[in-house]
N, C-alpha and C positions, 0 to 999 in steps of 0.2 A: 517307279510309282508315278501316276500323271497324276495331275495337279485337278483340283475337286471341284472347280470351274470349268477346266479348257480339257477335258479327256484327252485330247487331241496332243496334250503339250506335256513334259516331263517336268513332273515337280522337284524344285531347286531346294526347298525350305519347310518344315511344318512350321504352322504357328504355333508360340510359345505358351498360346494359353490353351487353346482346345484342341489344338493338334494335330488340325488338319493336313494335307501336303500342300504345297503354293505354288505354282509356276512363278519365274520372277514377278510379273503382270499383276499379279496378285497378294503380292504383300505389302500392305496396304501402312502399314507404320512397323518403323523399328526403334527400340528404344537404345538409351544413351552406351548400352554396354552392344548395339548392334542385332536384339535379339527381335524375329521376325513376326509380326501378327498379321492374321485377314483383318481385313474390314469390318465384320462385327466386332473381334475384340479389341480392334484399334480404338471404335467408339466409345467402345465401354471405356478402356485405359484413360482415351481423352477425357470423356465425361468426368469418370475415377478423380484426375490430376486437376481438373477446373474447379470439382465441390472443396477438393481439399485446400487450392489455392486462395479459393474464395471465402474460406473457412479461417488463412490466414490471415488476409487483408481485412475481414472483419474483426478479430481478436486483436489486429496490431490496434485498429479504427478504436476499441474499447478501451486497449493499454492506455493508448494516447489521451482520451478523453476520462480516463482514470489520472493520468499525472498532472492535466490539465487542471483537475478538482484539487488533488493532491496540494500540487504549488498554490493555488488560490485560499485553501485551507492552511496553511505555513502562513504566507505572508500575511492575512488578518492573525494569525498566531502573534507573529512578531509583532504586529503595530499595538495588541493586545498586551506581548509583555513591556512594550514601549510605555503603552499608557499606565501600568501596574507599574514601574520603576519611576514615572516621575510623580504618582499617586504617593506612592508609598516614600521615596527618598526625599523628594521638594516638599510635600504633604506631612513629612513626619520631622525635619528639619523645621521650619518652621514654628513647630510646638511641640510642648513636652507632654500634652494633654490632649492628644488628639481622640477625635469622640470614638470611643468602640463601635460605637452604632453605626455610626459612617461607612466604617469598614466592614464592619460583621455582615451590614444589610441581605438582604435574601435575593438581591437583582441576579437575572445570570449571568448579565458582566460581570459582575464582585466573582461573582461562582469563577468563573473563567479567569478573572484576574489572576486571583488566589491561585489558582490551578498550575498555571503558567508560572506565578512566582514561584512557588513551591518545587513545582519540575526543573525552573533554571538553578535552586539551592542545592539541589539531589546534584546535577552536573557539576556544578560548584564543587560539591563534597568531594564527589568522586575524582574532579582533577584534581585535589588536595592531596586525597589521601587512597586512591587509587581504590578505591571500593566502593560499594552503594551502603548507604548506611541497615545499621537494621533493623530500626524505627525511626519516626522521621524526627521524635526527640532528641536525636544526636545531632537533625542540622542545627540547635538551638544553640546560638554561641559560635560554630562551626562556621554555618555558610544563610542564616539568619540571624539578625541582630535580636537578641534574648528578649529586648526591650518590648519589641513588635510581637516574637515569635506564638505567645497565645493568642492574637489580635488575628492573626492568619491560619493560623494550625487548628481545627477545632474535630470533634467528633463526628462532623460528614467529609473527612479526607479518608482516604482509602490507599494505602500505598502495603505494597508489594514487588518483590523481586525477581524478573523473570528472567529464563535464558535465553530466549528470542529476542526482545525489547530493552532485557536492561534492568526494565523496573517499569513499573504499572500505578499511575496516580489518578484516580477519581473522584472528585465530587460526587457523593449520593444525590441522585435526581436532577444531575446539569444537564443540562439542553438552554440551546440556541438555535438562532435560525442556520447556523451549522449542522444540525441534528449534535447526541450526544457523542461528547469527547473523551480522549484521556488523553494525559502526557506519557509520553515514556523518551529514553534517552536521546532517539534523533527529532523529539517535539511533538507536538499535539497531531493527534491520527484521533479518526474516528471510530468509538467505542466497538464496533459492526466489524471490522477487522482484528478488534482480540477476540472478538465472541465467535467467530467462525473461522477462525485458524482449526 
């Protein structure tokens, strides 16, 4: 058979996509397992392997600037429970009368505080007693001092059990300039990630 360029020369090869025959002269890309293409489908292939590569270095570009947020969202986490453990340990030592109000207030630091104290008793619990409690009544005494525990525990907590996360804790209507959050076992993620798993 002669090759669909050169009449003149005997084809060595078809290419592997359209099928044509090749003279050597004319196979213009082979791929990694050695199989032959012309020139238009060489293009194509090329094209093909560039959108996809490019496809990946934009997805890595997004991972990255997702862990970027990620770690940034942790580490206010922790300075968060930082401020909530000398809030509540040096702030409740101190006095045996410390104001409810103080604590109760509606800020969405408190909101967050709370949150965060809350989520580290739940971990607390669970490296005790190797389980997630089944209402968060049982960290009372557990892995929250009974004294505090209605002070911080009130009817806009939200806590639940999951098999992804662990467990799932929310304040009803928390938002900061984080947008809204929850805790769950590996720590505060934002709310946008349980809701579209």
């Amino acid at each position: 058979m002669k090759c669909i360029n050169h009449p003149d020369r005997e084809a060595v090869a078809f290419c592997s996509k359209c099928g044509k025959p090749l003279c050597e002269e004319c196979i213009a890309y082979r791929d990694e397992k050695g199989h032959p293409y012309c020139a238009q489908c060489a293009i194509e292939i090329k094209a093909s392997l560039y959108k996809d590569e490019k496809a990946k270095v934009k997805e890595r570009g997004r991972e990255k600037k997702k862990n970027v947020g990620f770690l940034i969202f942790v580490i206010i986490g922790i300075v968060l429970i930082v401020i909530a453990g000398l809030f509540y340990f040096i702030g409740g030592s101190t006095s045996d009368n410390v104001d409810v109000k103080v604590i109760m207030n509606d800020t969405l630091e408190m909101k967050n505080i709370r949150l965060f104290y809350i989520g580290e008793a739940i971990n607390t619990y669970y490296t005790k007693f190797k389980k997630y409690p089944e209402t968060l009544e049982q960290l009372k005494g557990a892995s929250i001092d009974s004294t505090i525990y209605g002070r911080i525990v009130d009817s806009s907590v939200v806590y639940s059990t999951d098999d992804k996360y662990g467990f799932i804790l929310e304040i009803k209507a928390d938002s900061s300039i984080l947008g809204n959050i929850a805790f769950v076992k590996s720590g505060p993620i934002p709310v946008d990630f349980i809701r579209n798993r």
